[in-house]
N, C-alpha and C positions, 0 to 999 in steps of 0.2 A: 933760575927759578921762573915759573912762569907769572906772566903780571897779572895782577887782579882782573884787569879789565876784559882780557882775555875769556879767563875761566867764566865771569861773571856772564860772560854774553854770550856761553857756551849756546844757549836755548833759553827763552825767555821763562819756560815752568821753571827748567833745571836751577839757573837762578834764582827764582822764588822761592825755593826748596834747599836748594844747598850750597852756594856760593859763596866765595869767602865774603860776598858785599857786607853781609853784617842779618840782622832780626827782622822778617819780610812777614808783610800781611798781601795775601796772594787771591785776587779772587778771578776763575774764569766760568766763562758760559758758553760752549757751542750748539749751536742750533742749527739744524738740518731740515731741509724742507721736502716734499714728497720729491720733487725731481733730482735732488743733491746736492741741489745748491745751498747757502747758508748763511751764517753768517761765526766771527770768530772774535768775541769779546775778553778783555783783559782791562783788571784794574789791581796793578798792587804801587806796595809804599816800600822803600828801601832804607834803613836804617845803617848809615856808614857807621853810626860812636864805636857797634860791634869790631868794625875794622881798624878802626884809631888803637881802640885799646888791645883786641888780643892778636891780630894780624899782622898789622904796622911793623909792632917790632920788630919781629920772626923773621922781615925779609930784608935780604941783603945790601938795599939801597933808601932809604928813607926821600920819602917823597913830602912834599909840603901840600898842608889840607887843601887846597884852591889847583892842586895838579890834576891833569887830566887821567891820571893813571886810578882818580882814587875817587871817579865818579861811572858809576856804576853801568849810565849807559846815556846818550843822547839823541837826540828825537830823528836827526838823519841817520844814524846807525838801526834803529829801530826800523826806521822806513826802508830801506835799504836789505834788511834782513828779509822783510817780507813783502819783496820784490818777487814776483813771479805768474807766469799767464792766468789772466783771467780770476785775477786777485785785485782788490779796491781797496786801499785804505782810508776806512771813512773818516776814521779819529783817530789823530797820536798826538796827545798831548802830553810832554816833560813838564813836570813842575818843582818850583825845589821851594820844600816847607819849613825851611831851616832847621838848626838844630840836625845837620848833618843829614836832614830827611830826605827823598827825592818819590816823586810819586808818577806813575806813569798809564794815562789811558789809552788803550788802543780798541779800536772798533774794526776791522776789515769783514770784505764781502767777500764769496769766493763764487765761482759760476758752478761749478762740480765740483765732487769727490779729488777727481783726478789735480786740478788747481788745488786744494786744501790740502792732497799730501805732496806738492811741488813745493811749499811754504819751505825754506832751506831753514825755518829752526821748528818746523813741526815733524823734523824728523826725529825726535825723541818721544813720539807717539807712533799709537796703530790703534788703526779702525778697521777692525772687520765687521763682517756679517753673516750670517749662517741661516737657513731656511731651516723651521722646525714646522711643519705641519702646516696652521693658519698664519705662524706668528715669525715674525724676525727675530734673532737674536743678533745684540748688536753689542761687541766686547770693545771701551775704547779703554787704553793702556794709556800711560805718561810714565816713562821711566828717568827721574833726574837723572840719577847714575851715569848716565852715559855721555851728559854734557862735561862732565869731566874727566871722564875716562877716553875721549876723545880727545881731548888737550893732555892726556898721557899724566893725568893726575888720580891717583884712587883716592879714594876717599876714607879708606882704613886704616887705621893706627896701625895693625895688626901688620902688615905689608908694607908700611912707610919704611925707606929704604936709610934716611936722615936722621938725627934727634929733631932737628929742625921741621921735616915733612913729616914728622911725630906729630907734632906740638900745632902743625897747622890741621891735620887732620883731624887732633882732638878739637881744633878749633871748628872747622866745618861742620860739627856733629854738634860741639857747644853752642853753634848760630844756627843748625836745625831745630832743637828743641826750643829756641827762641822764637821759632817761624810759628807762621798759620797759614792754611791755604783751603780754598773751599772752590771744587771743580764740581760743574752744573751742566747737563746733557739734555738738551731739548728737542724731542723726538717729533717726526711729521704723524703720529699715530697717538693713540691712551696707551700708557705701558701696562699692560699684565703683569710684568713679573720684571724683580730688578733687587738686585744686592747692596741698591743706594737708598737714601732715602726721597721718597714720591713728597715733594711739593704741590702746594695750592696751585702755581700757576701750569700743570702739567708737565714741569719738568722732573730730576732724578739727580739729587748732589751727594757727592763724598766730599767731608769734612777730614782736614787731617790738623787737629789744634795742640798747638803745645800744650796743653795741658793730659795729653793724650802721648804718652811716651812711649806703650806698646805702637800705635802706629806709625808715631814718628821713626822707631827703631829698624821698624818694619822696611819703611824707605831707602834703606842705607842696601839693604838685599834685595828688593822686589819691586817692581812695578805698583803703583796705583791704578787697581781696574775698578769700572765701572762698569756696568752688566745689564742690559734689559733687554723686553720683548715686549713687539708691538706689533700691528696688523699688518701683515704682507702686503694688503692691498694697499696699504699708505705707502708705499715705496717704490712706486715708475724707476726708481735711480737703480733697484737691483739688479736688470736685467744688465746694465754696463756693469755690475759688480760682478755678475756671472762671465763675464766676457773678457773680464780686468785678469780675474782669478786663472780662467781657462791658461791665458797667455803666459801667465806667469808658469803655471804649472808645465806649459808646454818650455818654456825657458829653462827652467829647472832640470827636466829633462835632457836636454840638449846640452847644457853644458855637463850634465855627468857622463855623456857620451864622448865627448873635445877629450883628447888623449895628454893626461899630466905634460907638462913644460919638464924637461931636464935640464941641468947646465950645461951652460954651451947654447941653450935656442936661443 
């Protein structure tokens, strides 16, 4: 079975969303400046009791509360994750608030676009953009699901292949609705237009609160999008998004030309 720690540190959203760690209060803000550079803020609290009591058992080797198997993440594994060019870690601070609690700040700088999606656990996100006339459209996604679907764990009962990978799965969904998370998008322009809600200080947050059990439900199948539109001309960084995109699109091409591998190559 795989070990907590693992899954837990699948991606640091994913973790605050769905990990077996236990009941997470999550809150993030990225901020983007007209050239693309930014910055990439995180403050959540980790509650292990959730894992003592419904996780613990369920797995096949009991570990004792003071092991490292059954602490959710530490400050060089965090620094370490978001190792990557032209990336600053301004603030990582671990703190443990007893009471099985652990809370963790982190602050990092990023120079461009292209450093912020190098981040090796912001790969559970996408940030595009798209020209509509005067205005940017800018779609940024957080998909937890996939931090564990990448350690070869689904997250549905429905699909658990165990009684055991039953009972943990109903567990990860019983320490979703325990969760709260609130993701904050600060644009270099005034937004026009946005499917989140517009803040005093001109940013754009989605709210996903346990108390909100349509949304939470929603997580288990879909992405967390965020949606706005702001002034083209606040954005010098597009011109390398058109160039980012071209590249790929020429990649894409090129590999549907590469003639399939048979066995035997």
């Amino acid at each position: 079975m795989h070990s907590l720690r693992r899954l837990a540190l699948g991606t640091i959203a994913g973790a605050a969303l769905l990990s077996l760690a236990g009941c997470l209060e999550y809150d993030e803000v990225l901020t983007l400046a007209k050239d693309g550079s930014g910055q990439l803020t995180l403050d959540l609290t980790v509650d292990m009791t959730f894992y003592f009591e419904k996780v613990r058992p369920l797995l096949p080797v009991i570990q004792s509360e003071d092991s490292e198997e059954t602490k959710p993440f530490t400050k060089e594994e965090i620094q370490k994750d978001c190792e990557a060019k032209g990336v600053k870690v301004k603030t990582c601070e671990v703190s443990d608030l007893g009471k099985n609690r652990t809370r963790l700040k982190l602050a990092l700088d990023f120079k461009d676009l292209e450093s912020l999606r190098s981040i090796r656990r912001f790969s559970d996100r996408e940030l595009e953009f798209e020209e509509n006339g005067d205005d940017l459209e800018v779609s940024y996604k957080v998909d937890p699901r996939s931090a564990l679907a990448a350690k070869g764990f689904d997250m549905s009962a429905d699909v658990a292949k165990t009684p055991d990978e039953k009972k943990i799965a109903e567990a990860i969904e019983e320490a979703r609705n325990a969760s709260r998370a609130r993701f904050a998008l600060k644009l270099p322009g005034k937004v026009t237009k946005t499917n989140a809600t517009s803040q005093p200080d001109g940013s754009v947050r989605r709210v996903v609160d346990r108390t909100d059990k349509k949304a939470l439900a929603a997580l288990a199948k879909e992405p967390l999008s965020i949606t706005a539109s702001f002034p083209k001309k606040d954005a010098a960084f597009m011109e390398k998004e058109k160039e980012r995109k071209k590249l790929a699109q020429e990649k894409a091409e090129a590999d549907k030309q590469k003639p399939e591998k048979t066995d035997g190559e």
